[in-house]
LUMDRENMAR-468277 format. One record per residue (C-alpha): x, y, z; residue in one letter. Coordinates in steps of 0.001 Angstrom, whole numbers. Layout:
<atoms>
ATOM:X:Y:Z:A .
...
</atoms>
This chain:
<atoms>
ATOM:219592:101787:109377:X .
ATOM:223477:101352:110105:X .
ATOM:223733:105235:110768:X .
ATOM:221654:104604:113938:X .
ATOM:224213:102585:115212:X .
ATOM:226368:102641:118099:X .
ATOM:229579:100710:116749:X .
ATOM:231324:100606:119898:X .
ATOM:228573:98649:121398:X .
ATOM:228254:96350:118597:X .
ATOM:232142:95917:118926:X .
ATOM:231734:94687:122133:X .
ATOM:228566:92819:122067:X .
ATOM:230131:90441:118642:X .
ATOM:233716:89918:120968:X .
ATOM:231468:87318:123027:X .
ATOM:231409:85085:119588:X .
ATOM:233255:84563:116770:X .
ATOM:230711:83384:114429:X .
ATOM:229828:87412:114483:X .
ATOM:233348:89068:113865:X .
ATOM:232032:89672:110593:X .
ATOM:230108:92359:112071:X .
ATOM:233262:94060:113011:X .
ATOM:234459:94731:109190:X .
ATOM:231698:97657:108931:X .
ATOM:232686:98955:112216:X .
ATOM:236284:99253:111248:X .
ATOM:234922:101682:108386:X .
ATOM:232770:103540:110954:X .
ATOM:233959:107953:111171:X .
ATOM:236347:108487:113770:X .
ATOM:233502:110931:115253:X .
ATOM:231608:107655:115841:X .
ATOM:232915:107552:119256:X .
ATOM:231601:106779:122895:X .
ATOM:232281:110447:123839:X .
ATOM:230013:111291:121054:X .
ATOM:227740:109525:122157:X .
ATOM:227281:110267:125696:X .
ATOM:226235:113559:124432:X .
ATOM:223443:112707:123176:X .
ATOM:220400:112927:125255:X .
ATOM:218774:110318:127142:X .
ATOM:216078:109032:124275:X .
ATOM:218331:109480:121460:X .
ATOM:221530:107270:123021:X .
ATOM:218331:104561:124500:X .
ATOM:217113:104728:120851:X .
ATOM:221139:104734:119391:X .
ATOM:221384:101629:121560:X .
ATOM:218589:99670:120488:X .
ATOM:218891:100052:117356:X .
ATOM:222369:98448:117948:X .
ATOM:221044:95925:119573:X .
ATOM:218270:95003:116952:X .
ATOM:221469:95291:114115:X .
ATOM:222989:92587:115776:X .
ATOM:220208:90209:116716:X .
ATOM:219101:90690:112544:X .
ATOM:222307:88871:112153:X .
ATOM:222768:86947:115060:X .
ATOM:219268:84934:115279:X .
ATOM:220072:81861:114065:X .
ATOM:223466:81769:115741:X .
ATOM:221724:82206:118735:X .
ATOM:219175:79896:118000:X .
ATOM:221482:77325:117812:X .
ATOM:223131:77858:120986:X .
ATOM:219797:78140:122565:X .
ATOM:218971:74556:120920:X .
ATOM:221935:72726:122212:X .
ATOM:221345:73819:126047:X .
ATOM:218937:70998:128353:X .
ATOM:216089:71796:129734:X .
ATOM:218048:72742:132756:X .
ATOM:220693:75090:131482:X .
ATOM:217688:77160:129754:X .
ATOM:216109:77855:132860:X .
ATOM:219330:78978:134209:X .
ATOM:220038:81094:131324:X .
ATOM:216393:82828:131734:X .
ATOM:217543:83250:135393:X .
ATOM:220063:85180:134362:X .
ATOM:218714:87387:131925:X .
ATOM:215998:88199:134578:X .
ATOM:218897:89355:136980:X .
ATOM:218187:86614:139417:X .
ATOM:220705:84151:141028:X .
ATOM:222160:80928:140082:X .
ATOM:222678:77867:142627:X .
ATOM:226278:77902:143286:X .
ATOM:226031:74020:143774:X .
ATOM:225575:73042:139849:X .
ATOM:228975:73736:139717:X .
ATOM:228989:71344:136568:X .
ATOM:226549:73390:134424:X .
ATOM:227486:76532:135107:X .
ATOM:230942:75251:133820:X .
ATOM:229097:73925:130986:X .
ATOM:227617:76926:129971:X .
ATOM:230418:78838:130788:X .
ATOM:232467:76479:128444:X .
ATOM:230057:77308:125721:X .
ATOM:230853:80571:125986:X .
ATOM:227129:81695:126838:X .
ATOM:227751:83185:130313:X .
ATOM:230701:85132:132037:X .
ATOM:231729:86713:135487:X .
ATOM:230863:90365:135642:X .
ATOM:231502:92420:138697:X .
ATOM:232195:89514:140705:X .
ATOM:228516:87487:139729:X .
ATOM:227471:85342:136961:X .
ATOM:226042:87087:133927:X .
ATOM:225233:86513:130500:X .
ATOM:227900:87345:127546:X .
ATOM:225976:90158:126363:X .
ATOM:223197:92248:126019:X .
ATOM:221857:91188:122686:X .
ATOM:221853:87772:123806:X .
ATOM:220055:88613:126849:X .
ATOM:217128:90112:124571:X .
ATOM:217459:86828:122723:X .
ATOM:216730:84421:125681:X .
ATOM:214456:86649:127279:X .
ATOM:211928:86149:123797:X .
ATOM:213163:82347:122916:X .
ATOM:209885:81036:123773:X .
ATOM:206641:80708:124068:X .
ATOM:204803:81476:127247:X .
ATOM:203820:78059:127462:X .
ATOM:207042:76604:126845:X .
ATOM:208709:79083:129290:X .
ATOM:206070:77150:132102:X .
ATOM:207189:74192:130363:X .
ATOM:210558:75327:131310:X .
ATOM:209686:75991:134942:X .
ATOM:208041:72804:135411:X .
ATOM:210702:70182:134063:X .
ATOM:212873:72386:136381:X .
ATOM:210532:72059:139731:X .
ATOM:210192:68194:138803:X .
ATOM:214124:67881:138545:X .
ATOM:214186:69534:141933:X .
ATOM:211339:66753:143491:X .
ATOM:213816:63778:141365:X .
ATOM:216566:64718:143702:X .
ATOM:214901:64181:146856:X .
ATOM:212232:61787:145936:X .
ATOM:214640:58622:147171:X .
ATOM:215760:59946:150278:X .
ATOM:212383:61569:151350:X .
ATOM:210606:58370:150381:X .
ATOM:213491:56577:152946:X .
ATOM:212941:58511:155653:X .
ATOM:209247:58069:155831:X .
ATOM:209142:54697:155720:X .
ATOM:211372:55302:158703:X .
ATOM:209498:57175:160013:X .
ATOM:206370:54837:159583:X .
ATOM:208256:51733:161366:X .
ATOM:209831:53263:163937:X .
ATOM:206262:54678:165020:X .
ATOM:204644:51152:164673:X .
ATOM:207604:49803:166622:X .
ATOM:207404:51944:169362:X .
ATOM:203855:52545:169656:X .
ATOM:202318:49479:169011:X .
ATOM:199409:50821:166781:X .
ATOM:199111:48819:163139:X .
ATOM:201185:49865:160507:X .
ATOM:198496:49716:157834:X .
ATOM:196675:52711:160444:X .
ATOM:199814:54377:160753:X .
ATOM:200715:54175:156853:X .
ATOM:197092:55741:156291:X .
ATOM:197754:58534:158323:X .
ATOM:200849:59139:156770:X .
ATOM:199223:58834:153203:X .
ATOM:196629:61784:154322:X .
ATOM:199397:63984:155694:X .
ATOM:201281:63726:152832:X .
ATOM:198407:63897:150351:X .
ATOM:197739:67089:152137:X .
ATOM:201303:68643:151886:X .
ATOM:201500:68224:148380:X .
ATOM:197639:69668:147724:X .
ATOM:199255:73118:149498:X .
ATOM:202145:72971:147459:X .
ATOM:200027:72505:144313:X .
ATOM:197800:75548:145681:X .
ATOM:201002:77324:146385:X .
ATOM:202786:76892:142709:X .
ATOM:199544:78009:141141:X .
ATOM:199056:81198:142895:X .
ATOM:202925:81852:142699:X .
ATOM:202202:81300:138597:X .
ATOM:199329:83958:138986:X .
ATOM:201667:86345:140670:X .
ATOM:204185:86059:137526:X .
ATOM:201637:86109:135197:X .
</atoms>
């Protein structure tokens, strides 16, 4: 199995933690003809196969470590770290999670944007759950989102609502119950909307 692999990869996949310098001991014994040039002339499916059989080495070894790291992240931090490994974008503004994760050594700058550590780890997140708990995931995330701007939403419509009453003198309970079916109606489009935006994922 360990002939398959590509030690310089696995050299610097383990620098991203510690707990896995072990891994380094068998690549200090690796043949000096085990290099990258080596490598590189390989063709295409045998260095993808050399690779992922590095990468499967390392996550043999590395599951519960990862596990563990995966464990101690919120709800929040998860879905970033999903982001991530899907290539997308992080909100600039949590400034104090990204230094979070960044403290806990799980993400990194690479070529000027946010990125995981490594590739292994990448793999790891990308199959840390369930499907379910993945929507799970999504929806604690969404709700977070609505917790932010429920207060100051719910402010500005009653605002809304008295300044109307004020200045056209129609009742407020009328006024209120328009309001009410307006609002009922947004959210029954955003509730359409969020389903078929799950069916497009799916």
């Amino acid at each position: 199995f360990k002939q398959g692999i590509v030690w310089q990869l696995l050299n610097e996949e383990v620098k991203a933690f510690p707990e896995l310098q072990f891994l380094n001991q068998a690549y200090e014994h690796a043949r000096d003809d085990d290099s990258w040039s080596k490598v590189w002339k390989q063709d295409d499916d045998l260095f993808l196969e050399s690779r992922w059989t590095t990468i499967n080495y390392i996550l043999l070894n590395a599951e519960a470590l990862y596990r563990f790291k995966w464990e101690s992240c919120s709800s929040a931090e998860k879905l970033a770290l999903l982001n991530l490994a899907k290539s997308q974008k992080l909100n600039p503004a949590n400034t104090q999670m990204i230094e979070h994760l960044a403290l806990n050594g799980l993400i990194t700058v690479r070529k000027g944007s946010l990125d995981l550590v490594n590739r292994s780890f990448a793999h790891f997140v990308l199959h840390a759950e369930t499907a379910d708990m993945l929507n799970q995931l999504v929806a604690h995330g969404e709700a977070g989102i609505w917790k932010n701007y429920k207060l100051p939403l719910g402010i500005m419509i009653l605002l809304i609502i008295g300044g109307i009453a004020l200045t056209s003198g129609e009742s407020i309970y009328i006024i209120a119950a328009s309001m009410a079916g307006v609002l009922g109606t947004i959210a029954s489009v955003t509730n359409s909307a969020n389903l078929l935006r799950g069916q497009i994922k799916e």
